[in-house]
gemmi code that builds the backbone of each chain (N, CA, C; Angstrom):
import gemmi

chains = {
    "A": [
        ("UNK", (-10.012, -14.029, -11.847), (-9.642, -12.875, -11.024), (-8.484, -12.129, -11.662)),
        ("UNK", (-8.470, -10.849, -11.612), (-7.327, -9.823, -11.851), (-6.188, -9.995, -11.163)),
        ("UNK", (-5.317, -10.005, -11.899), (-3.734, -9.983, -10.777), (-3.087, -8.894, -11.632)),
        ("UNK", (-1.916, -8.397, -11.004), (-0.865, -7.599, -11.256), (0.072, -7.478, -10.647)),
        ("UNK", (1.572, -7.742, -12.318), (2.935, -7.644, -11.444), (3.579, -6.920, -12.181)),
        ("UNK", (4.383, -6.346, -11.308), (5.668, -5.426, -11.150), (6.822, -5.893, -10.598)),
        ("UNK", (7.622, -6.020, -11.988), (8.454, -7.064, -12.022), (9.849, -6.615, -11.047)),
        ("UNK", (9.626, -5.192, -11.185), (11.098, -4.470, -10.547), (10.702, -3.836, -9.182)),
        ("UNK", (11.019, -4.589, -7.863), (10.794, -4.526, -7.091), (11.014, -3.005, -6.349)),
        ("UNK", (12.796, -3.023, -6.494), (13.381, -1.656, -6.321), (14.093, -1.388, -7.607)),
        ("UNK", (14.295, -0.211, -7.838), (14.913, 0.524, -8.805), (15.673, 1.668, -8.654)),
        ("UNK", (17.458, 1.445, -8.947), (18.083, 2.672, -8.323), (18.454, 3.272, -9.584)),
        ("UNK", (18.463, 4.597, -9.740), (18.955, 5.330, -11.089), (19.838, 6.302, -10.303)),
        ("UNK", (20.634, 7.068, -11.396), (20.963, 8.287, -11.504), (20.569, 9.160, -11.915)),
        ("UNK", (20.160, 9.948, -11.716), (19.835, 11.573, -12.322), (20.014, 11.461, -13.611)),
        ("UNK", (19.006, 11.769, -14.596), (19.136, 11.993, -15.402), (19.339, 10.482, -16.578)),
        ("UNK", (19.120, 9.752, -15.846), (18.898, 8.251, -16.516), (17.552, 8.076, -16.776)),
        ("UNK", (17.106, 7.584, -17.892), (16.108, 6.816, -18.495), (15.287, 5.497, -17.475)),
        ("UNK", (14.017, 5.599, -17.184), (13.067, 5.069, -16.484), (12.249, 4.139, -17.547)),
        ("UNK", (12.108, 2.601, -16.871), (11.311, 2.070, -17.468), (10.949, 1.147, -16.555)),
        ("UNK", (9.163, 0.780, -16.232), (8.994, -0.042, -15.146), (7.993, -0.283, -15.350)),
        ("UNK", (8.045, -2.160, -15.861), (7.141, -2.889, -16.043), (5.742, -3.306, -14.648)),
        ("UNK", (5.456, -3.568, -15.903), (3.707, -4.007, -15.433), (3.263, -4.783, -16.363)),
        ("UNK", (2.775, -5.977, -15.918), (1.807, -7.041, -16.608), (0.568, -7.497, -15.976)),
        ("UNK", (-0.252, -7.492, -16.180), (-1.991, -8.158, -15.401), (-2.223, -8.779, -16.911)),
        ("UNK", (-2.979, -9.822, -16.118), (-4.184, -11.212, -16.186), (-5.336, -10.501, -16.123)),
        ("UNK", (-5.775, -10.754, -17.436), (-7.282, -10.078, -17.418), (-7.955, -10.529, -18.614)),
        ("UNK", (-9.370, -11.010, -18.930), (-9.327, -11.542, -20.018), (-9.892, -10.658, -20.933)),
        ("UNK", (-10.807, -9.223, -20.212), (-11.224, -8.598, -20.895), (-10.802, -6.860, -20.936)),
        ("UNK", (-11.816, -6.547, -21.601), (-11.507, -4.950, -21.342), (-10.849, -4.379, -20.115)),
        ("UNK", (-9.535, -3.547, -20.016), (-9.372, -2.853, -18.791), (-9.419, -1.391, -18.601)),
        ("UNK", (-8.948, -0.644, -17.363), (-8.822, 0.358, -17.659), (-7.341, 0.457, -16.701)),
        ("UNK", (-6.557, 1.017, -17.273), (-5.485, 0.806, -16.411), (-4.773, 2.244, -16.134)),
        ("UNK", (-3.857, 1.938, -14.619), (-3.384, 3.120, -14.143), (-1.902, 3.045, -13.921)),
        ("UNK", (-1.415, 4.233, -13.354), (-0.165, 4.171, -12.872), (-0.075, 5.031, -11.578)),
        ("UNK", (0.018, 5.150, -10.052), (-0.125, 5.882, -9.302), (1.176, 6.133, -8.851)),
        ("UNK", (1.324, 6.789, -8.112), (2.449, 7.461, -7.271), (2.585, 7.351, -5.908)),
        ("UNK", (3.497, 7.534, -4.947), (3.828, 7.483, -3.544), (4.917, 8.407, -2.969)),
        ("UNK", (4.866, 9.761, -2.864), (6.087, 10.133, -2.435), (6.304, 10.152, -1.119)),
        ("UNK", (7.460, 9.894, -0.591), (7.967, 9.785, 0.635), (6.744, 10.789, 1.447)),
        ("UNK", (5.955, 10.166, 2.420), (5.257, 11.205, 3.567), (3.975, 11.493, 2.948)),
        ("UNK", (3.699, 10.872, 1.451), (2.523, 11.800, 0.952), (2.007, 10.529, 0.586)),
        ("UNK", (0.227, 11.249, 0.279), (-0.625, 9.725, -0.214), (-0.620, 9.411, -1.404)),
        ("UNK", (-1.048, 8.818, -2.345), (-1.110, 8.356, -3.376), (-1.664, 9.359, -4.692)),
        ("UNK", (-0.750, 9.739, -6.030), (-1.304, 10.556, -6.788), (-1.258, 9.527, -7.707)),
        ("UNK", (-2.313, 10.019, -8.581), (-2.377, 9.560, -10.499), (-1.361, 10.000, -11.293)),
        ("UNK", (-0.841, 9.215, -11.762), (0.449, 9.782, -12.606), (-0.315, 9.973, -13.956)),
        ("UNK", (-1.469, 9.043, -14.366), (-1.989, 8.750, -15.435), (-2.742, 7.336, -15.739)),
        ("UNK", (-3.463, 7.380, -16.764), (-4.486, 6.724, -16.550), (-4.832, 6.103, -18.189)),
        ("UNK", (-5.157, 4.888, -18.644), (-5.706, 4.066, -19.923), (-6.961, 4.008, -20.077)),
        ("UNK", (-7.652, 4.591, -20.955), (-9.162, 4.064, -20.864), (-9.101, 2.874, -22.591)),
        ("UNK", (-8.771, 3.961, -23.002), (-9.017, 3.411, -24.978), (-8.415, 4.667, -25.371)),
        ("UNK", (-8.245, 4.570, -27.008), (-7.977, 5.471, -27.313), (-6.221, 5.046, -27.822)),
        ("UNK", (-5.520, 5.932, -28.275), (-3.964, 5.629, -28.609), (-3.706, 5.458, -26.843)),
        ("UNK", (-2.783, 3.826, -27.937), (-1.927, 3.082, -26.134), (-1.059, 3.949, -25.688)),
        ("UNK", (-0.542, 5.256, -26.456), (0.706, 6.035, -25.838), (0.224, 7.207, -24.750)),
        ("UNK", (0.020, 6.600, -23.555), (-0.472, 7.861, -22.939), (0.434, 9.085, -22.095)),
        ("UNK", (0.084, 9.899, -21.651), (1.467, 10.988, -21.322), (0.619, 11.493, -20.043)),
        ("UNK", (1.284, 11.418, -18.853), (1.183, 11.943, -17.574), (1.541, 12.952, -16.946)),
        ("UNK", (1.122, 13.083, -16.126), (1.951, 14.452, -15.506), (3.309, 14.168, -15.047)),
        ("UNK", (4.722, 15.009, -14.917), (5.987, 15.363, -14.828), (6.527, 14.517, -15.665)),
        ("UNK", (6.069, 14.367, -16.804), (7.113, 14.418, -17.778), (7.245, 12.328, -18.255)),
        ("UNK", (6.018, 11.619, -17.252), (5.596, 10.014, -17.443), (4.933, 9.939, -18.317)),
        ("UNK", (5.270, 8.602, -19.062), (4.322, 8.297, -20.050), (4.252, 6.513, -20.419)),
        ("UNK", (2.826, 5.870, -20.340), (3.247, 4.693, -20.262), (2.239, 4.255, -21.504)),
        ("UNK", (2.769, 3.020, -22.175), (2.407, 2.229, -23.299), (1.268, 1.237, -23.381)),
        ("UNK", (0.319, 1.172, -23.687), (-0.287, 0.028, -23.315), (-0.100, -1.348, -24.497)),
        ("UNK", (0.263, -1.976, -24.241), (0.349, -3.282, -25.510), (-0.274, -4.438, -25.047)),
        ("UNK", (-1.777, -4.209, -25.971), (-2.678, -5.066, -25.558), (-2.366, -6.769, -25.947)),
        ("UNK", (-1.461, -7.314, -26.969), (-0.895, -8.285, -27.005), (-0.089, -8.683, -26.165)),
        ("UNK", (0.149, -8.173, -24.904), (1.366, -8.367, -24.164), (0.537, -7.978, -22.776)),
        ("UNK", (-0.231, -8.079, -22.638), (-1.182, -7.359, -21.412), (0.087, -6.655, -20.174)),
        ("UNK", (0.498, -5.776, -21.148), (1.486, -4.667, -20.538), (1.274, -3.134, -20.579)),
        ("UNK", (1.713, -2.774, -19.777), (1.505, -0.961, -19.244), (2.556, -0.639, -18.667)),
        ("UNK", (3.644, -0.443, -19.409), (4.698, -0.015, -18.601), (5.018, 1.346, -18.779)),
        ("UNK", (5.892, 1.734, -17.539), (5.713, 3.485, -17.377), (7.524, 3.503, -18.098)),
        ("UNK", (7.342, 4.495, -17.886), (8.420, 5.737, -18.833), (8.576, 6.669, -18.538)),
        ("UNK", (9.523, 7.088, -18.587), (9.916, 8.451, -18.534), (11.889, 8.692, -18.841)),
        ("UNK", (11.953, 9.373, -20.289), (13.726, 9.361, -20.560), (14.704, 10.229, -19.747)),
        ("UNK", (14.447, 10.890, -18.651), (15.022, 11.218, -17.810), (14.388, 11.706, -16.363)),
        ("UNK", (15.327, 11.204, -15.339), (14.408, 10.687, -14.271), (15.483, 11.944, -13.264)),
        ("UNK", (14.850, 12.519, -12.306), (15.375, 13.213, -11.465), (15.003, 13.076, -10.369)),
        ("UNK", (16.158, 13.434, -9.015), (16.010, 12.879, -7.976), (14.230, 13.232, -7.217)),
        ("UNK", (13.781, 14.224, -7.626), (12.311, 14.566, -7.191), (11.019, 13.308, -7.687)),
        ("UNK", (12.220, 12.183, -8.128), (10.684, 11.169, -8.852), (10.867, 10.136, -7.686)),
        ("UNK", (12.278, 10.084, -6.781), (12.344, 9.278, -5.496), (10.529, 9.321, -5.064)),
        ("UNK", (10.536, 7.871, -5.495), (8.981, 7.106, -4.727), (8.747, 5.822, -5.318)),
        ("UNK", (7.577, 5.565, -4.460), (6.812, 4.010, -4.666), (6.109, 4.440, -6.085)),
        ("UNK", (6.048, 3.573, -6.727), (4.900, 3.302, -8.016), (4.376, 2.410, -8.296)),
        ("UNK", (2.950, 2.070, -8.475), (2.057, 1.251, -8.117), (1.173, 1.483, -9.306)),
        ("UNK", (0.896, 0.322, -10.016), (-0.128, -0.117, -11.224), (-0.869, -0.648, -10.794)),
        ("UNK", (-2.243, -0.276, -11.492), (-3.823, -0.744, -10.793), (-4.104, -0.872, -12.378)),
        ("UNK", (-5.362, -1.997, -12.238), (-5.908, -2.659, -13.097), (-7.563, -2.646, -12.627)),
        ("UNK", (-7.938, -1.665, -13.398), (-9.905, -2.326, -12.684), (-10.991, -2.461, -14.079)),
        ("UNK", (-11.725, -3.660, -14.150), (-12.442, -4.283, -15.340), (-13.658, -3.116, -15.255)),
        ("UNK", (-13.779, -2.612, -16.575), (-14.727, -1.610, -16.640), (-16.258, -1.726, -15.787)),
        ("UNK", (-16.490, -0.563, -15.049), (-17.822, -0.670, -14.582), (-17.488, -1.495, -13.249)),
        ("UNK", (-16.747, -2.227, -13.178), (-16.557, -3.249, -12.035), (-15.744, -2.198, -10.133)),
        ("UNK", (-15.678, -1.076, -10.229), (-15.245, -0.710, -9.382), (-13.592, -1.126, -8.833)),
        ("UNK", (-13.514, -1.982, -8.253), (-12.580, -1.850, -7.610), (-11.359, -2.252, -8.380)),
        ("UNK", (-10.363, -1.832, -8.094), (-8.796, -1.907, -9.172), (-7.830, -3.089, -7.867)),
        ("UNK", (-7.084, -3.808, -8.564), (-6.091, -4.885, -8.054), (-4.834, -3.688, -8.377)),
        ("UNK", (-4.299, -3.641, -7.279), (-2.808, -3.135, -7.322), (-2.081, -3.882, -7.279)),
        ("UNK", (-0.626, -3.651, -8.001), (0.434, -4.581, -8.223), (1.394, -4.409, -6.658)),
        ("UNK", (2.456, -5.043, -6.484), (3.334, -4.443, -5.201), (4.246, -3.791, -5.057)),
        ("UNK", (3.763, -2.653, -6.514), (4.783, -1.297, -6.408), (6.042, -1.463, -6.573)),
        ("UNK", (6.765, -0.613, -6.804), (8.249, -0.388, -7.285), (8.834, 0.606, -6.758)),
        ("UNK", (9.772, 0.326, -5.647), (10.740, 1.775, -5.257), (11.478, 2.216, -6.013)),
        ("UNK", (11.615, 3.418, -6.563), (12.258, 4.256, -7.093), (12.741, 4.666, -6.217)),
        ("UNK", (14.451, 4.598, -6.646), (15.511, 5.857, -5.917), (16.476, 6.561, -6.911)),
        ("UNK", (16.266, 7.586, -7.071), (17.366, 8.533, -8.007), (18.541, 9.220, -7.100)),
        ("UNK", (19.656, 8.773, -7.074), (20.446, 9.078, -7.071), (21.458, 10.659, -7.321)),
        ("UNK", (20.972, 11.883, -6.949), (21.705, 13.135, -7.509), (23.142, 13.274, -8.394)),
    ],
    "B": [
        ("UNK", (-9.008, 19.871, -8.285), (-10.010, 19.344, -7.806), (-9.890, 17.793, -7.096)),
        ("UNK", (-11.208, 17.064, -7.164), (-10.962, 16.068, -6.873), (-9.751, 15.666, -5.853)),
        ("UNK", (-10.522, 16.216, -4.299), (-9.663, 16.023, -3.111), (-9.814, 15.135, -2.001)),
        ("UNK", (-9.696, 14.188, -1.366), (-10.061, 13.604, -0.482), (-9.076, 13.587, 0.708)),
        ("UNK", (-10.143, 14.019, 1.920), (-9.079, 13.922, 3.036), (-9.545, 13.255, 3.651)),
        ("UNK", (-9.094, 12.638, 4.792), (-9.002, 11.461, 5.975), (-8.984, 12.143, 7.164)),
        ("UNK", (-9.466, 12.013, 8.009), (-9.692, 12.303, 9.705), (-9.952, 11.216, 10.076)),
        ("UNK", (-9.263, 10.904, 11.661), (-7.239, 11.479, 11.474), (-6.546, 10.690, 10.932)),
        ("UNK", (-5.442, 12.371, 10.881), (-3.861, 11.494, 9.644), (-3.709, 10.496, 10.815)),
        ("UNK", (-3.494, 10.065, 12.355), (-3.237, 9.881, 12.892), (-3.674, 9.405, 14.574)),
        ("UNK", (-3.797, 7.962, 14.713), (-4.861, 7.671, 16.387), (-3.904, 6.331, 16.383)),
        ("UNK", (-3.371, 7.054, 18.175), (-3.211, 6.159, 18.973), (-4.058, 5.733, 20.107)),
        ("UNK", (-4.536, 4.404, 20.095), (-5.444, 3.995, 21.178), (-5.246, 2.775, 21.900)),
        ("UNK", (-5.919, 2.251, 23.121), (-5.949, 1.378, 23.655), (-6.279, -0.030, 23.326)),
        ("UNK", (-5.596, -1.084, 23.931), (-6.523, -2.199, 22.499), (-7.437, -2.419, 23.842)),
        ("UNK", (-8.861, -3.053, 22.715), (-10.067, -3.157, 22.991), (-10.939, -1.703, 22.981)),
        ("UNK", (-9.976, -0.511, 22.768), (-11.074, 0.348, 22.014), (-11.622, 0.315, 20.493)),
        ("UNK", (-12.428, 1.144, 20.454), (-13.028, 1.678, 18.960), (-12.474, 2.498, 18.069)),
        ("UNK", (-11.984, 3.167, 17.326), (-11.863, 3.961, 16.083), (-12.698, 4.011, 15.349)),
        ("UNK", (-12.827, 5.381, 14.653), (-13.483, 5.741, 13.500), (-12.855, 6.270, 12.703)),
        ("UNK", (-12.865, 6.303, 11.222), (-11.835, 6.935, 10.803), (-12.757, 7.648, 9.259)),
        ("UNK", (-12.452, 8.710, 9.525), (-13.481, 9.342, 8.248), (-12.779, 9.616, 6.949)),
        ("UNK", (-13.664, 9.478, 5.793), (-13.192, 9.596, 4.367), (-13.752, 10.788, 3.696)),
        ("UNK", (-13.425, 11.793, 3.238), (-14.545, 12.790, 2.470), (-13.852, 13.043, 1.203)),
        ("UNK", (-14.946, 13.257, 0.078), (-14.367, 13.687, -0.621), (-15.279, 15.309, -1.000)),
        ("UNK", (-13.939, 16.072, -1.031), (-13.949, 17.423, -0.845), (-14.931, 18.095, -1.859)),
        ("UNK", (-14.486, 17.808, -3.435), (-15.041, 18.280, -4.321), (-15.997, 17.963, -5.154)),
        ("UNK", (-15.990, 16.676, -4.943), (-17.120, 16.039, -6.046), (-17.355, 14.442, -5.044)),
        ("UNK", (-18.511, 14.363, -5.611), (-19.242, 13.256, -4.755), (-19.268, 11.833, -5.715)),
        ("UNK", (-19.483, 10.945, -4.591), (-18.423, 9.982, -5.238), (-19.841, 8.731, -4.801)),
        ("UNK", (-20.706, 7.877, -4.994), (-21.404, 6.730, -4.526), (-20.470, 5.722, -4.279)),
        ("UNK", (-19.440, 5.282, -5.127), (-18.511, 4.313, -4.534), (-17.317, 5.208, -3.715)),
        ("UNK", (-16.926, 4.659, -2.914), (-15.297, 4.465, -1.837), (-14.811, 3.451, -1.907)),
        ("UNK", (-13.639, 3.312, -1.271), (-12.639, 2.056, -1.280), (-12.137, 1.899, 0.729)),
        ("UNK", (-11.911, 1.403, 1.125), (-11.012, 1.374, 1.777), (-9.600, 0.474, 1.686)),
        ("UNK", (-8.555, 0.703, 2.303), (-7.580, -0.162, 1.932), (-6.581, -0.473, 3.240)),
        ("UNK", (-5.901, -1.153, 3.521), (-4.737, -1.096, 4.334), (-3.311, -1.254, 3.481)),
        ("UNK", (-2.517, -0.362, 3.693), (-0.835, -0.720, 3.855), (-0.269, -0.586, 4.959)),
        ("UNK", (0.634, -2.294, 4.456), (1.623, -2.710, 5.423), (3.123, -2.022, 5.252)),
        ("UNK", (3.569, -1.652, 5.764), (5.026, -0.983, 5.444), (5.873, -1.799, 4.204)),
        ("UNK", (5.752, -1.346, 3.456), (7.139, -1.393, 1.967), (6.085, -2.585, 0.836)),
        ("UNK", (4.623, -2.706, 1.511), (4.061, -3.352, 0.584), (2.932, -2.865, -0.024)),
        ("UNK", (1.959, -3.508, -0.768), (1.191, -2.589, -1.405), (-0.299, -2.400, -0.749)),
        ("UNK", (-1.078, -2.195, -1.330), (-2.397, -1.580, -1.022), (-3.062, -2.723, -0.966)),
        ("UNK", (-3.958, -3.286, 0.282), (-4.518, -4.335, -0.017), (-6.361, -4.429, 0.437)),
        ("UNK", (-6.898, -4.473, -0.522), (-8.598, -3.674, -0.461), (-9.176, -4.453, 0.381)),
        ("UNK", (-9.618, -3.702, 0.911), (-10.681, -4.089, 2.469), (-12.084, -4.261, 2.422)),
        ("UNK", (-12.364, -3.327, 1.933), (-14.089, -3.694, 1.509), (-14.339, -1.975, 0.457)),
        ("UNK", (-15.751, -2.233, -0.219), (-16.251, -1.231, -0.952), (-17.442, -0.633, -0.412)),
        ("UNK", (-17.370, 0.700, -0.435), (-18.593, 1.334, 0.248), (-19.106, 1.812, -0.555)),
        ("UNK", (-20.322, 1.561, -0.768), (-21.367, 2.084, -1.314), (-22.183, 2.990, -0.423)),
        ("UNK", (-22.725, 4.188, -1.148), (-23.871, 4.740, -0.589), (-25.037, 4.016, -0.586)),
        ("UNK", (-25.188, 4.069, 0.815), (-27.204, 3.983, 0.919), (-26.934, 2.624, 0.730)),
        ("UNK", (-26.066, 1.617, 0.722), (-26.185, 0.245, 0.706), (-25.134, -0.122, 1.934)),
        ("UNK", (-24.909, -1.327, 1.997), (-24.125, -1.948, 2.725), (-22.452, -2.505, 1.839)),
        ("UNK", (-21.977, -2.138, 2.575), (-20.368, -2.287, 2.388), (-20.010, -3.679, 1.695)),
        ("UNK", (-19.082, -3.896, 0.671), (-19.591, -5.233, 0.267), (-17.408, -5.750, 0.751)),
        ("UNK", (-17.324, -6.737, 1.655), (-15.888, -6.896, 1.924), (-15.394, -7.906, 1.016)),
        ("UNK", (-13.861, -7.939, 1.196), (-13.006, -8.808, 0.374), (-12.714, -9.895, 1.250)),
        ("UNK", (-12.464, -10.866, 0.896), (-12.655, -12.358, 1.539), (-11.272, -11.924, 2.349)),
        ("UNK", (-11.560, -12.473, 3.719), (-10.810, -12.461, 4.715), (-11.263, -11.476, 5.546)),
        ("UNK", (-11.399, -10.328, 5.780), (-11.917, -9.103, 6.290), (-13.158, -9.325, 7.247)),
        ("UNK", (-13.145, -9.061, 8.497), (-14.059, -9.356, 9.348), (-15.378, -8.291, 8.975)),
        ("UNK", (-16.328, -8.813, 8.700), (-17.103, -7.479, 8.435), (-17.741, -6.621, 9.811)),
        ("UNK", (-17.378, -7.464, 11.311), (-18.126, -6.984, 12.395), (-16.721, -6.419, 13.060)),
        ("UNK", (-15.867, -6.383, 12.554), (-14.599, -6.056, 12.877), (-14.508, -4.519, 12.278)),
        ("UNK", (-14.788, -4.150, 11.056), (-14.717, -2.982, 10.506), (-15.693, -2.466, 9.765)),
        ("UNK", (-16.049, -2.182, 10.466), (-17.781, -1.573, 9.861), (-17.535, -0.303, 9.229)),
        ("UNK", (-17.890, -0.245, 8.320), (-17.958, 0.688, 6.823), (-19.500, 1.484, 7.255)),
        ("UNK", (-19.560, 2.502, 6.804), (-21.115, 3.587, 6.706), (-20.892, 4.518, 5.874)),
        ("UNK", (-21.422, 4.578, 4.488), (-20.894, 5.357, 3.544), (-22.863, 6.011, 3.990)),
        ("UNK", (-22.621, 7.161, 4.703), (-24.072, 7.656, 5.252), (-24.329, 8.754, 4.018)),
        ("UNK", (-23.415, 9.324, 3.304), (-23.907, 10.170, 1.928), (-23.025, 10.028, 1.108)),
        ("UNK", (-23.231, 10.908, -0.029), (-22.503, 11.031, -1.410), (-20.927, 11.460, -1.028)),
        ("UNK", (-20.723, 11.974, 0.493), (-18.935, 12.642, 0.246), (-18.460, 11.942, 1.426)),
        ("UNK", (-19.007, 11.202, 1.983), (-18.841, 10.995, 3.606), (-18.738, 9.201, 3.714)),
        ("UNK", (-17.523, 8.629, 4.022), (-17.723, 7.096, 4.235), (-17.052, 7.327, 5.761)),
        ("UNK", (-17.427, 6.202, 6.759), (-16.634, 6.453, 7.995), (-16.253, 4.460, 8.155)),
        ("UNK", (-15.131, 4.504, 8.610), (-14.294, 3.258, 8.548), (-14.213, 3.022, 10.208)),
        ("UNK", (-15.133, 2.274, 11.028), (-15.003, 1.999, 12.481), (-14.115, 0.445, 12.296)),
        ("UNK", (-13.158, 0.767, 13.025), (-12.567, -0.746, 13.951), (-12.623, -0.640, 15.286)),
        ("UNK", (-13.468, -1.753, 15.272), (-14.213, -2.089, 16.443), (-13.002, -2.764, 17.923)),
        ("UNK", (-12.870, -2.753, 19.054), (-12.185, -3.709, 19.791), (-10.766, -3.214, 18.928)),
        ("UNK", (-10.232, -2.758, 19.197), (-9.240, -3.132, 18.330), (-7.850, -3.600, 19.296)),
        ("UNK", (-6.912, -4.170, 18.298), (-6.086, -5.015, 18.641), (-4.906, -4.241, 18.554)),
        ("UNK", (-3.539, -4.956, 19.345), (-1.981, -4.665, 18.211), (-1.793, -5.088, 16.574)),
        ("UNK", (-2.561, -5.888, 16.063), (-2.300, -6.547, 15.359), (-3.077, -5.615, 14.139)),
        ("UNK", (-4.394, -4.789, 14.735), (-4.896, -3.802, 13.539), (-3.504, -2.999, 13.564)),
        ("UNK", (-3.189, -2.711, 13.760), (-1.930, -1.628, 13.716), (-1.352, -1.931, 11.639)),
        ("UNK", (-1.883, -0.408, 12.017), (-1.438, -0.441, 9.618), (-1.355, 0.927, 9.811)),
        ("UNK", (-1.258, 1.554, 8.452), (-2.230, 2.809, 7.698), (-3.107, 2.022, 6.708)),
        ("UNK", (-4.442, 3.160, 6.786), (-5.466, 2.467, 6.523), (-5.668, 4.263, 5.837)),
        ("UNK", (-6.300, 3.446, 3.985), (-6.208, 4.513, 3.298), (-7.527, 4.102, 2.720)),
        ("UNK", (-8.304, 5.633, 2.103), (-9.435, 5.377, 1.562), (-9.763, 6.036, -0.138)),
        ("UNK", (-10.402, 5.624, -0.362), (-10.197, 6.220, -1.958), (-11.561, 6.732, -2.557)),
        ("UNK", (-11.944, 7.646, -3.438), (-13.528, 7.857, -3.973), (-13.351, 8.032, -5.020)),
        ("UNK", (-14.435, 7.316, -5.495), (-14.709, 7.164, -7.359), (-15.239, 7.977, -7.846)),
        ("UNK", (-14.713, 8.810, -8.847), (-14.935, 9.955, -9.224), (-15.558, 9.758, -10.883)),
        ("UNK", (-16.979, 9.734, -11.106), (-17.548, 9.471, -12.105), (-17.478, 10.320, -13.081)),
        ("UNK", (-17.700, 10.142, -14.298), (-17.734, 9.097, -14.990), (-16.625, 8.223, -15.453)),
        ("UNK", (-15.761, 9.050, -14.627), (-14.053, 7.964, -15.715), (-13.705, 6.888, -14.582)),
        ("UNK", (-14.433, 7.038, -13.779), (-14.287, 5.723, -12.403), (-12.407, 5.953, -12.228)),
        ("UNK", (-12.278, 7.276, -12.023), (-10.700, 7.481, -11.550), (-11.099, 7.218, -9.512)),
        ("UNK", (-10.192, 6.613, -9.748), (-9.672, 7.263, -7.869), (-9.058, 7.866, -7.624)),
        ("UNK", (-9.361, 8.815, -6.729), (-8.429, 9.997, -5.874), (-8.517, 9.244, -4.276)),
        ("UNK", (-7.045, 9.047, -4.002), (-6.853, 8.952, -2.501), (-7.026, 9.419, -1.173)),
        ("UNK", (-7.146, 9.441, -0.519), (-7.607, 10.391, 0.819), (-5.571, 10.063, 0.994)),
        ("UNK", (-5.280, 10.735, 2.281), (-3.512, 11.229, 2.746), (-3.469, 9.856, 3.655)),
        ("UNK", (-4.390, 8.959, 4.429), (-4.182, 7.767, 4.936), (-4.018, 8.174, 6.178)),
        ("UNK", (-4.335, 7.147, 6.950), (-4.646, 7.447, 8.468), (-3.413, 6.213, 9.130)),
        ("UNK", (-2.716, 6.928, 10.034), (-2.073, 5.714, 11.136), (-2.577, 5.357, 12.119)),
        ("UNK", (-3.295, 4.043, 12.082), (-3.209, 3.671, 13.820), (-2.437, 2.915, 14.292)),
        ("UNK", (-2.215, 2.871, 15.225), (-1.083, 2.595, 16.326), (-2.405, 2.302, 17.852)),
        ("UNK", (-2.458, 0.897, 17.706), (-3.135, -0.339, 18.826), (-1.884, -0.319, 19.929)),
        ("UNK", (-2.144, 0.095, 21.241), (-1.327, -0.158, 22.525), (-1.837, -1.594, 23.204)),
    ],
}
model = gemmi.Model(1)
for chain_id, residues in chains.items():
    chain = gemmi.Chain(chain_id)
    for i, (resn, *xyz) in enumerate(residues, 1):
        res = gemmi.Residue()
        res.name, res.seqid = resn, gemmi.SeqId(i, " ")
        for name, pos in zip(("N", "CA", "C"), xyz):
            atom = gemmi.Atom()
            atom.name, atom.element = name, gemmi.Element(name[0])
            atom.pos, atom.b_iso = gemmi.Position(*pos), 0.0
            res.add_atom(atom)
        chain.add_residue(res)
    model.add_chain(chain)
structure = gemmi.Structure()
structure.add_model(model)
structure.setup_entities()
């Protein structure tokens, strides 16, 4: 079975500080992996998404996360973080063709002004 | 593109009533759905998969006569809890697979609130 963790439960920054927030899944084979979003009051967006292809992928506002298939890691990024990124972030893992994705238990982000 | 909304954001009801809670997706049609529940400050935890034109396939634990799934076409899944309790009390969010990159787009999530 698929699992996924997110090692940083909460996360407080300052404005304008450098973002980095792990993710690791158990998987033995091919994945396709994500990174979603949560802003306060709103439902869930795609920040970005792994199929194949170069592990460096680049998301919308300015995220971008790594995939290192020796390390069955996907961690997100982004070198400066502003108070508008205040939210939950949540990594999903789903085995190709297989439908459904295992979410990790998210990471609060709080930026600080 | 690729929009999904939920009817309703929002149902308060009696316990031992019914709910329905609808999933669409707006722009593009989707054969798989998801449903999900979150618990406050935790994560998404999958409830069952709806398929079109088949039967809902659930995740171990999940009553299947408890929450009956009907994915009746390509944009349309409807999420009934049956009897319901205090204890259904979540948001309950739904998702559609948007082919060929099998992305999900979320529906905005529904609150119920069991009296």
């Amino acid at each position: 079975a698929q699992s996924v963790s997110q090692h940083n439960h909460h996360v407080i920054l300052s404005e304008a500080a450098s973002l980095e927030l792990g993710c690791n899944y158990s998987y033995g084979g091919t994945v396709n992996l994500f990174w979603y979003v949560q802003y306060p009051g709103q439902h869930l967006q795609l920040l970005l998404k792994y199929f194949s292809g170069d592990p460096l992928v680049k998301g919308i506002k300015g995220f971008e996360a790594e995939f290192i298939k020796s390390k069955f890691s996907f961690n997100l990024r982004k070198p400066s973080v502003q108070w508008s990124d205040t939210a939950e972030y949540f990594c999903a893992v789903t085995a190709p063709n297989a439908g459904k994705s295992t979410f990790g238990d998210g990471t609060t982000l709080t930026v600080k002004p | 593109g690729a929009v999904v909304s939920q009817h309703p954001s929002w149902v308060i009801c009696k316990s031992g009533t019914s709910v329905k809670i609808e999933c669409r997706s707006l722009d593009f049609q989707a054969t798989t759905m998801f449903w999900y529940r979150q618990f406050p400050k935790q994560s998404l935890m999958l409830m069952a998969t709806s398929n079109e034109g088949s039967k809902a396939t659930y995740e171990q634990g999940v009553e299947k006569d408890k929450f009956l799934i009907n994915h009746a076409s390509l944009t349309l899944s409807t999420l009934t809890v049956t009897s319901a309790h205090p204890e259904d009390s979540s948001f309950y969010i739904c998702s559609a697979v948007q082919a060929p990159t099998d992305t999900q787009y979320f529906g905005p999530g529904t609150r119920l609130t069991v009296l």
